[in-house]
C-alpha distance (Angstrom), angle and dihedral (degrees) to the residues before:
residue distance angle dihedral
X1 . . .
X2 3.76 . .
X3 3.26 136.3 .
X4 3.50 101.1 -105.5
X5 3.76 88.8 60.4
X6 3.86 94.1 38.3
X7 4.00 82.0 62.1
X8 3.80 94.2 53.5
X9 3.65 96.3 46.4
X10 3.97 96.4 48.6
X11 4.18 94.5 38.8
X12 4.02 79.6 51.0
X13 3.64 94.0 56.5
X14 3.47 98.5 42.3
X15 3.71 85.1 53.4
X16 3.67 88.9 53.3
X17 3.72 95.8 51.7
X18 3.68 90.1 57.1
X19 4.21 93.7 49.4
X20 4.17 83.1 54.3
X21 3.86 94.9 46.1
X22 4.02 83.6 61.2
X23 3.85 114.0 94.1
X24 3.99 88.3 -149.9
X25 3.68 103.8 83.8
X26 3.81 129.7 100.1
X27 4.18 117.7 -125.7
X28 3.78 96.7 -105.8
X29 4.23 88.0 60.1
X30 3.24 96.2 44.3
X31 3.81 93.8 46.1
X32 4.14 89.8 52.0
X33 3.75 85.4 46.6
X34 3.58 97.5 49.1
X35 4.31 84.1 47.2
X36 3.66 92.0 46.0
X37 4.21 88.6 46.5
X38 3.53 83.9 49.5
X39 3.71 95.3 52.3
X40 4.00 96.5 44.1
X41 4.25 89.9 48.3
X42 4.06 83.1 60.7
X43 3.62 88.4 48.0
X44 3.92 97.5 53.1
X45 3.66 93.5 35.3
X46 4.07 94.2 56.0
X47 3.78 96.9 79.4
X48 3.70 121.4 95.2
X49 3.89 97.5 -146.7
X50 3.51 132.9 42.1
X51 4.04 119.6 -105.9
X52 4.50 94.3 -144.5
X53 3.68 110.1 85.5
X54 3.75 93.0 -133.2
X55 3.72 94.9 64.2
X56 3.85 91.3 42.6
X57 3.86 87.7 46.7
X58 3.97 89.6 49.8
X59 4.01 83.1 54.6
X60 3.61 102.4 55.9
X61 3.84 87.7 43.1
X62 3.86 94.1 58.0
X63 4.23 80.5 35.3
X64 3.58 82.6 59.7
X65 3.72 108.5 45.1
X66 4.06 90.7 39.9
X67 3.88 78.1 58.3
X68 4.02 95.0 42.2
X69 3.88 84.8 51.0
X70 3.45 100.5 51.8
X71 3.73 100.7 47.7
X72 4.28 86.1 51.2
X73 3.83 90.7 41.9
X74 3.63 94.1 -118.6
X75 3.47 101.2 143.9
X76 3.63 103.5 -174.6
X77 4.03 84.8 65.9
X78 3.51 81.9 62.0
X79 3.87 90.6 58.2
X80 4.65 82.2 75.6
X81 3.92 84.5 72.8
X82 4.24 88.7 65.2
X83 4.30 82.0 44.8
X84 3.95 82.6 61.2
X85 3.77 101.5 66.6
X86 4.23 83.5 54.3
X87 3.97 81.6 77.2
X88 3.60 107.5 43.4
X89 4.12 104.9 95.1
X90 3.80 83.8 -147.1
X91 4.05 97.1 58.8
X92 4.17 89.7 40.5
X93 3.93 88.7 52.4
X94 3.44 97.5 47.7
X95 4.18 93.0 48.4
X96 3.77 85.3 43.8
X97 3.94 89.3 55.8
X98 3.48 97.3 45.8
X99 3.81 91.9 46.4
X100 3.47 80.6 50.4
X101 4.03 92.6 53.4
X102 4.05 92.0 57.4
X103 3.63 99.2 44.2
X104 3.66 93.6 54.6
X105 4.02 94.0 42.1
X106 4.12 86.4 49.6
X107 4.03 84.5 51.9
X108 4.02 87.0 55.5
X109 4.05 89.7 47.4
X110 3.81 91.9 50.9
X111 4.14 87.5 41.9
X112 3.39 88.1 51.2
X113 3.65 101.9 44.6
X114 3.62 97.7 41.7
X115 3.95 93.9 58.0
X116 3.50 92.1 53.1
């Protein structure tokens, strides 16, 4: 994806968000909204590396000092390289969807035992 495209797809669900903060819209749009929010997030968060130069240049940094650790043996340095995968859109979404995943399975325990 380039960034051109990247542009389109985030100033279109931006645009989206602000259509479903609106009380004036019947269930069936906001329910193809929602679906075509849903399909855009996928979109933006399928990249590996951010498209801003100030998350990019926060990744080489932390590339650098992982590096800078590893060639002095201080191993904690090497610690930044886990702080990389906190700016790839690809890792966030897919800790976001399993989050996701157990917070809707522990709202079918408590359904479950609260109707018993």
């Amino acid at each position: 994806m380039d960034r051109e495209t990247y542009e389109k797809v985030r100033d279109r669900t931006e645009e989206i968000s602000k259509l479903l903060e609106e009380d004036n819209l019947t269930a069936e749009e906001k329910q193809k909204l929602e679906t075509e929010q849903t399909q855009l997030a996928r979109v933006l968060l399928s990249i590996w590396l951010p498209f801003d130069w100030i998350h990019r240049s926060l990744m080489a940094f932390l590339f650098f000092v992982g590096i800078y650790g590893l060639l002095k043996e201080t191993y904690l340095l090497l610690m930044a390289w886990l702080l990389l995968l906190l700016f790839s859109p690809r890792f966030v979404g897919g800790i976001i969807y399993i989050i996701n995943k157990i917070y809707e399975l522990s709202d079918k325990i408590k359904h479950n035992t609260s109707s018993k």
